[in-house]
C-alpha positions as CSV (number, residue, x, y, z in Angstrom):
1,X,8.9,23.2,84.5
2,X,7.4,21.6,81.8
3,X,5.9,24.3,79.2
4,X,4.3,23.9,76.1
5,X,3.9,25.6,72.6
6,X,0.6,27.4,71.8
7,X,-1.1,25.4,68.7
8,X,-2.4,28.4,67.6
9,X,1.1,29.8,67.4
10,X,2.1,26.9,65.4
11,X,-0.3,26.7,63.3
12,X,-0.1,30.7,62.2
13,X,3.1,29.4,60.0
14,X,2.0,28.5,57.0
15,X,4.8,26.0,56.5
16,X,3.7,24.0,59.4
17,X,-0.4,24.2,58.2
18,X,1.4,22.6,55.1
19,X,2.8,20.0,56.9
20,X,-0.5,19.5,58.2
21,X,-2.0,19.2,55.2
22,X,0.9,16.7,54.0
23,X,-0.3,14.7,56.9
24,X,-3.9,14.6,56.7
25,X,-4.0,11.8,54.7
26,X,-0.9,9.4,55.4
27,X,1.8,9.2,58.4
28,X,4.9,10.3,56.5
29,X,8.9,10.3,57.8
30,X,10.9,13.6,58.1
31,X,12.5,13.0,55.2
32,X,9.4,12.6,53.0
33,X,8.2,15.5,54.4
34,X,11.4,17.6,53.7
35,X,11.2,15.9,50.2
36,X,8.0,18.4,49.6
37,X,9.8,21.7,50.8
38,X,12.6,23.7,49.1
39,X,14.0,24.5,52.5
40,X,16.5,22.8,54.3
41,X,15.6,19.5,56.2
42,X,17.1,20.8,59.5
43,X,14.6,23.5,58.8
44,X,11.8,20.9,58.1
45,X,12.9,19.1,61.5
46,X,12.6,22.2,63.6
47,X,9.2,22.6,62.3
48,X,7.8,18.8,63.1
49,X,9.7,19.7,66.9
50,X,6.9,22.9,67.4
51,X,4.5,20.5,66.1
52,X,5.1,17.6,68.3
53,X,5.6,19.5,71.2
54,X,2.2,21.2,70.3
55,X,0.9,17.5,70.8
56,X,-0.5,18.3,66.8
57,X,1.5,15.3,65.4
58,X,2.1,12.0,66.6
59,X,5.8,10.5,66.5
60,X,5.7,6.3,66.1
61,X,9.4,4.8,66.1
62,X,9.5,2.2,63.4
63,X,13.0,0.7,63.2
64,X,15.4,3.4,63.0
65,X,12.6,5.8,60.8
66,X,10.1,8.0,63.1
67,X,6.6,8.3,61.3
68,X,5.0,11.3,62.2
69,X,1.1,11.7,62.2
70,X,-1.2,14.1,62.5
71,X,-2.8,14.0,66.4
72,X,-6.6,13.9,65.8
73,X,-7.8,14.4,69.7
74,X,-5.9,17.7,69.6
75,X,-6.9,18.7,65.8
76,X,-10.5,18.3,67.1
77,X,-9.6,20.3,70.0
78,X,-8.8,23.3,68.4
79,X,-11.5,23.0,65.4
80,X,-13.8,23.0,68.6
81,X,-12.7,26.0,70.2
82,X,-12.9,27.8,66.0
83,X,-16.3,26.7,65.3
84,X,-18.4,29.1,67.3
85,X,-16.5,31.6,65.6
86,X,-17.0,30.3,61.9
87,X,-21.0,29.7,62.9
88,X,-21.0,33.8,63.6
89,X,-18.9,34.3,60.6
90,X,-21.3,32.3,58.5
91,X,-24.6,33.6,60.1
92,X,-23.4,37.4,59.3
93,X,-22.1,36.4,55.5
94,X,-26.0,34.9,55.2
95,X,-27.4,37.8,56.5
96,X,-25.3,40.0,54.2
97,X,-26.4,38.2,51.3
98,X,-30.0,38.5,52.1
99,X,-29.4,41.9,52.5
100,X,-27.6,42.7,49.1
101,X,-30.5,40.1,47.2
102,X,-33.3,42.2,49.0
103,X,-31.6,45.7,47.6
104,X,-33.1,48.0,45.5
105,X,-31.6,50.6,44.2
106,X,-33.2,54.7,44.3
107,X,-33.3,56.3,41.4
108,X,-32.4,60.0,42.2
């Protein structure tokens, strides 16, 4: 039986969203990542595990070093399934806004 990780699980730790974050912009090995944490890199390792077998990062052997990456099919996956939720969020903030710009105090 093969089971897998929620993302959404993953993601709530804010050290792995920070590992996210380290990879949005370049593919990175587990020892440049542990290089940006004050934890221990068996720590760091066990965090890039949840998040590979979350399918959120992407491991590419290259010589005896593993690059990890972030997965962008499965990033887009869950910013699909939060969107409807920030478009409510947004519409109600708006509304709120119009509200308090349109108040007027009583004088009593």
């Amino acid at each position: 039986m093969n089971l897998r990780r929620d993302p959404f699980q993953a993601i709530a730790d804010p050290t792995r969203r920070a590992i996210l974050l380290l990879l949005a912009s370049q593919s990175m090995t587990a020892g440049a990542i542990a290089a940006n944490f004050d934890t221990a890199r068996p720590t760091v390792s066990k965090h890039l595990q949840i998040l590979t077998e979350c399918e959120l990062l992407k491991q590419e052997q290259n010589g005896r070093e593993v690059h990890y990456s972030l997965n962008g099919q499965k990033m887009k996956e869950i910013a699909d399934f939060i969107e409807p939720f920030r478009m409510m969020w947004e519409d109600r903030f708006n509304k709120l806004e119009e509200i308090m710009k349109n108040y007027k105090p009583t004088n009593k």
